[in-house]
C-alpha positions as CSV (number, residue, x, y, z in Angstrom):
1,X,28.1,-29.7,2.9
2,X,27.9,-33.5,2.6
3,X,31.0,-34.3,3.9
4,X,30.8,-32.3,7.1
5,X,27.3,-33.6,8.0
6,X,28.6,-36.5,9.3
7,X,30.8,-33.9,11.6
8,X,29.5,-32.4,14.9
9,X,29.1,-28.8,15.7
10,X,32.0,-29.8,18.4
11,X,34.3,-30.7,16.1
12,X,33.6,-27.4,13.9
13,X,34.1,-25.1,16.8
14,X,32.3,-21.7,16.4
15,X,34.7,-20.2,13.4
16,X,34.5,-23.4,11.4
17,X,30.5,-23.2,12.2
18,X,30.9,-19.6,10.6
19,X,32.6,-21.0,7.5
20,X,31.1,-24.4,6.6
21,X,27.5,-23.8,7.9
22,X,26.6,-20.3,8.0
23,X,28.5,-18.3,5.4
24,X,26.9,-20.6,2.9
25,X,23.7,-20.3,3.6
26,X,23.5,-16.2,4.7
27,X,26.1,-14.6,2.9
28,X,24.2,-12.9,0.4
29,X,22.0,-11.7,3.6
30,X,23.0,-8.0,4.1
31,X,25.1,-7.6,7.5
32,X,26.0,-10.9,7.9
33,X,28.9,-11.2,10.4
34,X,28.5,-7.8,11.4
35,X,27.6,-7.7,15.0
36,X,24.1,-5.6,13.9
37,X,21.5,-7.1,11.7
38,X,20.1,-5.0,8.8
39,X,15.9,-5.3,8.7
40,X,14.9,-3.2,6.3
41,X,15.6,0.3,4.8
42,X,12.2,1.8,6.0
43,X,11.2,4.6,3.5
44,X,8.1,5.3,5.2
45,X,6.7,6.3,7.9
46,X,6.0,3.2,9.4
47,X,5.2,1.8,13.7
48,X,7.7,-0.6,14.7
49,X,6.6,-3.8,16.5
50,X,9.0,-6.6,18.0
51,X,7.9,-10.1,19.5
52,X,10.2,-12.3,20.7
53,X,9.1,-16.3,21.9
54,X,11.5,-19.7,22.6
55,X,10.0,-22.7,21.2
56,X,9.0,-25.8,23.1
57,X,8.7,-29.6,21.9
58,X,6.9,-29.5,18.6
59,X,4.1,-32.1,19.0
60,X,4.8,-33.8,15.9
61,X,8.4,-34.6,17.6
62,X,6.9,-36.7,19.8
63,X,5.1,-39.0,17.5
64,X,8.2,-40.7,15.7
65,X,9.7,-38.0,13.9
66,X,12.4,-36.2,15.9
67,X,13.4,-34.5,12.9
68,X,15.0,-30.8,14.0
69,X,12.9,-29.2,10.8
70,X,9.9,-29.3,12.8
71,X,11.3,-27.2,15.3
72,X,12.6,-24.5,12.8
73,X,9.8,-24.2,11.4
74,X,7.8,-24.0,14.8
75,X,10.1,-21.4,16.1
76,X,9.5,-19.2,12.9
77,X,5.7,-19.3,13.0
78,X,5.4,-18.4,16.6
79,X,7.0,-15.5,16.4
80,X,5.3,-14.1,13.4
81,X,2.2,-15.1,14.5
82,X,2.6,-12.5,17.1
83,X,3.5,-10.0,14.2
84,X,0.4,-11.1,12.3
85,X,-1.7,-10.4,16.0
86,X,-0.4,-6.8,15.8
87,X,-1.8,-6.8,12.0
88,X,1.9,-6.2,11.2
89,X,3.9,-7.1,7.8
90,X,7.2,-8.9,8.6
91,X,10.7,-7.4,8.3
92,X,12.7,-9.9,9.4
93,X,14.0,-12.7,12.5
94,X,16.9,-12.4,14.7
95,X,17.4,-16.3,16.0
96,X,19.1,-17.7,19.2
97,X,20.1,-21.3,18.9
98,X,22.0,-23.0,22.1
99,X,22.8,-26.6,20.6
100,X,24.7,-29.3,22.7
101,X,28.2,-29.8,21.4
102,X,27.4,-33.4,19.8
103,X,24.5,-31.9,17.4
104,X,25.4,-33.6,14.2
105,X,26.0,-30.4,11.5
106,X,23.1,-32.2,9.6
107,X,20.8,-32.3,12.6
108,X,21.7,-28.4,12.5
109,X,20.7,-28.0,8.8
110,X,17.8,-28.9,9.0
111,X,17.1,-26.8,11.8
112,X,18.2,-24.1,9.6
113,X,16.1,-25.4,6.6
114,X,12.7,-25.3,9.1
115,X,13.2,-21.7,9.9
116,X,14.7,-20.7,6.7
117,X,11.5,-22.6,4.9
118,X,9.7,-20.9,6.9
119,X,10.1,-17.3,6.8
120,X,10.3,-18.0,3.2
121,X,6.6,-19.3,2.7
122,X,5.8,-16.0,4.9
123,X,7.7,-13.8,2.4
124,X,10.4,-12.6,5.2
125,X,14.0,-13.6,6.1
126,X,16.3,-14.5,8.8
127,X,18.2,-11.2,9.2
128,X,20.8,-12.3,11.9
129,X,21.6,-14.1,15.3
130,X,23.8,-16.6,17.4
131,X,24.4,-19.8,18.5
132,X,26.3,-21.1,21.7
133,X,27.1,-24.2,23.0
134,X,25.1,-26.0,26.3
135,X,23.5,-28.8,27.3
136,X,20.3,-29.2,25.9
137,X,18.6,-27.7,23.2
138,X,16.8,-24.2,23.3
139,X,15.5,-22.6,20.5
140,X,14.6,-18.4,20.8
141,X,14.0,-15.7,18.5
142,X,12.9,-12.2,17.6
143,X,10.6,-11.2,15.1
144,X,10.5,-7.3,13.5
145,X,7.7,-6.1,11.6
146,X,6.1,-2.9,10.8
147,X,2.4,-1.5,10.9
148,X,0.8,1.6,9.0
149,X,1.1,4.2,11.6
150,X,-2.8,4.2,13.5
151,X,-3.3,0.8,12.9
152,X,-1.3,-1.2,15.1
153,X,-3.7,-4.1,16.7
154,X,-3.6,-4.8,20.7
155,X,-5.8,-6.7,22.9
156,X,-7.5,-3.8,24.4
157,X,-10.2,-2.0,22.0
158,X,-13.1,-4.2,22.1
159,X,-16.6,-3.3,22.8
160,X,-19.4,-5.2,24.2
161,X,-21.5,-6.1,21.5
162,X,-18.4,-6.8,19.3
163,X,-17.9,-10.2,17.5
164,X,-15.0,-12.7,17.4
165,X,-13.8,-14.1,14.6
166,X,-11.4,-17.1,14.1
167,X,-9.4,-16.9,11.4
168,X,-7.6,-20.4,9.9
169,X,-8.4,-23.5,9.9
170,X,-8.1,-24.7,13.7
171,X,-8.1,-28.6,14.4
172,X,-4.8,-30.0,12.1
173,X,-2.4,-30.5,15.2
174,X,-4.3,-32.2,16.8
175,X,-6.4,-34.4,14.8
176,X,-3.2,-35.8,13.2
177,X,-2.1,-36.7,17.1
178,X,-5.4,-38.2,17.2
179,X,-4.4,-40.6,13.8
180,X,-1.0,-40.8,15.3
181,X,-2.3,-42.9,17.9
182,X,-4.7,-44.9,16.6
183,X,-8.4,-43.2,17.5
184,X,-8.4,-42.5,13.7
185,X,-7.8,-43.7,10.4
186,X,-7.8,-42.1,6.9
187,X,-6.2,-43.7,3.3
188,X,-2.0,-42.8,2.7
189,X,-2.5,-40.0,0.8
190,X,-5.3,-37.8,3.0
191,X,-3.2,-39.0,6.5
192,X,-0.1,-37.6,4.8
193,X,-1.5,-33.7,4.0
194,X,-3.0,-33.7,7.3
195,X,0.2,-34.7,9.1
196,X,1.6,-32.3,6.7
197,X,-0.4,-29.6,7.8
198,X,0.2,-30.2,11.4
199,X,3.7,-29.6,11.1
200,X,3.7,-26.6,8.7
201,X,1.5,-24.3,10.7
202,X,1.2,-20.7,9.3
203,X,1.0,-17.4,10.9
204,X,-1.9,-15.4,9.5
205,X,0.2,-12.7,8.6
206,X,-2.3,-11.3,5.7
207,X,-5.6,-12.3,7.4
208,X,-3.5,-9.6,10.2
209,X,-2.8,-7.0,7.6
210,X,-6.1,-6.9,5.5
211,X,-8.0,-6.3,9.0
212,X,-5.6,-4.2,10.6
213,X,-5.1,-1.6,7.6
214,X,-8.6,-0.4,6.8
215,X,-9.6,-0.7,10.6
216,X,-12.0,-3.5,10.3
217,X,-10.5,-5.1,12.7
218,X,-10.4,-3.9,16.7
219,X,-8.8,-5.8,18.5
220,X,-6.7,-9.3,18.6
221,X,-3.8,-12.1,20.1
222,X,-3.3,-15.2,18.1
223,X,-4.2,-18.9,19.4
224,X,-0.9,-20.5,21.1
225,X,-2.3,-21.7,24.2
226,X,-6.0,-22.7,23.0
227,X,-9.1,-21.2,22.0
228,X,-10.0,-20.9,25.5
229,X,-7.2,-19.2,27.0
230,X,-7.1,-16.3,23.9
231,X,-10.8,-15.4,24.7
232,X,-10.6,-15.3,28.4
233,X,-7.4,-12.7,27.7
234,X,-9.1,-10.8,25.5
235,X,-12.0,-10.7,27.1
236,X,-10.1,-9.5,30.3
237,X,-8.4,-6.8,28.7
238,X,-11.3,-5.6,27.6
239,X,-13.1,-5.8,31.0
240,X,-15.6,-8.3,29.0
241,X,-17.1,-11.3,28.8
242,X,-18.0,-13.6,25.5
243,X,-20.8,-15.6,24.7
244,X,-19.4,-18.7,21.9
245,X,-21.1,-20.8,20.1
246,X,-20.6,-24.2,20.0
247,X,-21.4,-25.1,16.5
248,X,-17.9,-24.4,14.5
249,X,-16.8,-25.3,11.0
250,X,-13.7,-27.8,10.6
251,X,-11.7,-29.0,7.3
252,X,-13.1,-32.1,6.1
253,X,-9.9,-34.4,6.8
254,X,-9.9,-32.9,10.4
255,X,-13.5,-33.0,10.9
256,X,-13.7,-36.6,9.4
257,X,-11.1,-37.4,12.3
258,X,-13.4,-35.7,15.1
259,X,-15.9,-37.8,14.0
260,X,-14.3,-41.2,14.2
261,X,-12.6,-40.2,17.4
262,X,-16.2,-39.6,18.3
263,X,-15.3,-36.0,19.3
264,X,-17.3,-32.9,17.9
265,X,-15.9,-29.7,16.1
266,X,-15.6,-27.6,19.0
267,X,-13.9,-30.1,21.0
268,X,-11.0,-30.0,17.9
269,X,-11.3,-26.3,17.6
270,X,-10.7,-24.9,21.1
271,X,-7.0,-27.0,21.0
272,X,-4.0,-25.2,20.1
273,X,-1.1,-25.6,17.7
274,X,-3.0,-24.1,14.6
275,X,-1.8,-20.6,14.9
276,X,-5.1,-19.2,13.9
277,X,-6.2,-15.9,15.1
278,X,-9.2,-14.6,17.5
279,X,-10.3,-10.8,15.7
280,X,-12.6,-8.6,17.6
281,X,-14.6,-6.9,15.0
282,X,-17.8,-4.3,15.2
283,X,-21.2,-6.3,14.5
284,X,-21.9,-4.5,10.7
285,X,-18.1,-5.3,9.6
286,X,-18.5,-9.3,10.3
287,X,-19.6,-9.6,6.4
288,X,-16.8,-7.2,5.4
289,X,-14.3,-8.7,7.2
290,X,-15.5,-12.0,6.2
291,X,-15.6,-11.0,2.3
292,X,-12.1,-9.9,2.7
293,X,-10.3,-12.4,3.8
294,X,-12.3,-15.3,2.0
295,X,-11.7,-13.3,-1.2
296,X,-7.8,-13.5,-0.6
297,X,-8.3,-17.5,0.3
298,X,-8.3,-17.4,4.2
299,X,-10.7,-19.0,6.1
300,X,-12.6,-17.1,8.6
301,X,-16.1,-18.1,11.1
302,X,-17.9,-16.3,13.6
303,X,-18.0,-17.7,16.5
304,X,-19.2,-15.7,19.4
305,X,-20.3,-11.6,21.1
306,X,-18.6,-10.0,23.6
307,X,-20.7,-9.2,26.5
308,X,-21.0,-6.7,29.4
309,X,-21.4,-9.1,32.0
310,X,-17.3,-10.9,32.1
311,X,-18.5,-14.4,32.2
312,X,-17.4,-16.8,29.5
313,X,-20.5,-18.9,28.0
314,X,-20.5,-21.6,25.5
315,X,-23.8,-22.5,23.5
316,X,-27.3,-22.0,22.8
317,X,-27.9,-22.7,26.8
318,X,-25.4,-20.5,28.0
319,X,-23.4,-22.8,30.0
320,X,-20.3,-21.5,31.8
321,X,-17.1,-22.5,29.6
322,X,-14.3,-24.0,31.3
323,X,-12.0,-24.6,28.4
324,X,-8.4,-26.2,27.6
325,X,-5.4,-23.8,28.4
326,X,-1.7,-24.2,27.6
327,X,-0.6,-21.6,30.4
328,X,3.3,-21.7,31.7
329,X,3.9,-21.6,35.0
330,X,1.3,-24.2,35.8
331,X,0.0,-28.0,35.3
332,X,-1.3,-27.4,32.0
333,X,2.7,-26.1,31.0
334,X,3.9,-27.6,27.9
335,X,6.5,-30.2,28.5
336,X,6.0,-32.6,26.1
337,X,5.2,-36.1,27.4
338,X,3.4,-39.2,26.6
339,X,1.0,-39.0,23.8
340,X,-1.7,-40.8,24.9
341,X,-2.0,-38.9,28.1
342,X,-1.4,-35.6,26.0
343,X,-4.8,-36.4,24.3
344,X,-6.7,-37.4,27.2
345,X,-5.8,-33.9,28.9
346,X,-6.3,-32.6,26.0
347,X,-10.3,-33.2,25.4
348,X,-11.1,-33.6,29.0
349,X,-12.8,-30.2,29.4
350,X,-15.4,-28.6,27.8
């Protein structure tokens, strides 16, 4: 492919796209060029969950690297973090690329390389798709997956009385913005994982599965638009409320970041861009649940109850918790920007 990486998808038209890019890379895929992708020959009885989600500006884009991988990769793990949400196993993605006509083919491959790379560390596949020509860049997809019948996981099921659990490591995304721009510093090879981290996020797609199948799990919706914003959603569907604590556990590169930034963990925790997951599970199944996942090397905390009364409280004291949400349709929208003001809005709430 070396020599047409230099072409544009506009000089390749859609057939020569077909050839020179695609076949290549998917032929060996079942279906391909059929109009129909093939997911999976199901051979029992299974539920069938779909998810579909367009992918904004990765954050790491906007720091100096406007490398198209990031975005693959992105668009891969927001979609099957939804899957991992419904505590479902992956069965493949159906992709939507529209890509202005002067994308170089090697700006293309490595758009195919992110999701591709992707769906590969998450032991699934891209299964089919298209592409089309416009004028700027938008990125879509549709992820399949399948549950044990009886153990799909929604938003609704919680209890008062229930705990929440955050599974992953939160913090990555945003504490390599925070080195990014100079309110932290760490030696070569410790800034380099952590960047590396940020812009490799993974869907917990076992942490899902290992709750969802022997029912330790009753409820829960994945972190995309901040800590903040998943609680109060659960905790409306629920007809709840949620008492957090604000003492959380942070990897030591992120938490040594906080800490120079002059920041503490929660503030780092409640962002978004981590892909962790909020679990509602019964108060005797926290150790269980716990046990479970760390045994399988996922890292889980406890980090608040639900509550009868709807309000949303952070700390020993109770306070009233008016977080940091990512919500479309609204000022806090993601549309990219400048960094620096990124940050500020960012950390401004508490």
């Amino acid at each position: 492919m070396s020599g047409a990486s230099e072409l544009c998808l506009g000089d390749l038209g859609e057939r020569g796209i077909q050839e020179r890019v695609l076949k290549p890379r998917y032929a060996s895929t079942e279906g391909f060029g059929d109009d129909s992708a093939l997911l999976a020959k199901v051979t029992s009885p299974s539920e069938l969950v779909a998810t579909t989600d367009s992918c904004p500006t990765p954050l790491v884009n906007l720091f100096g690297e406007p490398d198209l991988y990031h975005a693959g990769w992105l668009l891969a793990t927001i979609n099957l973090s939804d899957l991992a949400a419904a505590g479902a196993e992956p069965l493949g993605l159906v992709v939507n690329y529209t890509l202005p006509k002067t994308t170089t083919v090697a700006d293309f491959e490595r758009l195919l390389d992110g999701v591709d790379d992707c769906c590969a560390a998450h032991g699934t596949h891209v299964a089919g798709g298209d592409i089309r020509d416009g004028a700027a860049i938008h990125l879509s997809a549709t992820a399949i997956g399948r549950c044990v019948p009886g153990t799909r996981l929604r938003r609704s099921g919680a209890r008062a009385g229930d705990r929440l659990l955050l599974v992953g490591a939160p913090g990555h995304l945003w504490a390599a913005a925070l080195l990014k721009t100079g309110q932290a510093t760490l030696p070569p090879p410790e800034a380099e994982e952590l960047w590396r981290r940020a812009s490799r996020p993974m869907a917990q797609l076992k942490a899902g599965q290992l709750l969802a199948t022997p029912g330790l799990a009753r409820a829960a919706m994945d972190v995309s638009d901040g800590l903040f914003a998943t609680v109060r959603t659960l905790c409306e569907a629920n007809g709840l409320g949620a008492a957090l604590s604000a003492e959380f556990q942070l990897d030591a590169l992120v938490a040594a970041v906080a800490g120079q930034a002059g920041l503490l963990p929660f503030d780092l925790a409640q962002t978004w861009g981590d892909w962790g997951l909020v679990v509602v599970v019964r108060a005797e199944d926290v150790e269980l649940a716990s046990k479970t996942l760390r045994e399988e090397g996922v890292a889980a905390q406890e980090i608040g109850t639900l509550t009868a009364s709807e309000q949303l409280t952070l700390g020993a004291e109770n306070a009233p918790w008016r977080g940091v949400a990512q919500e479309r349709f609204s000022a806090s929208s993601w549309h990219g920007g400048e960094p620096s003001t990124l940050i500020t809005d960012m950390f401004k709430a508490r």
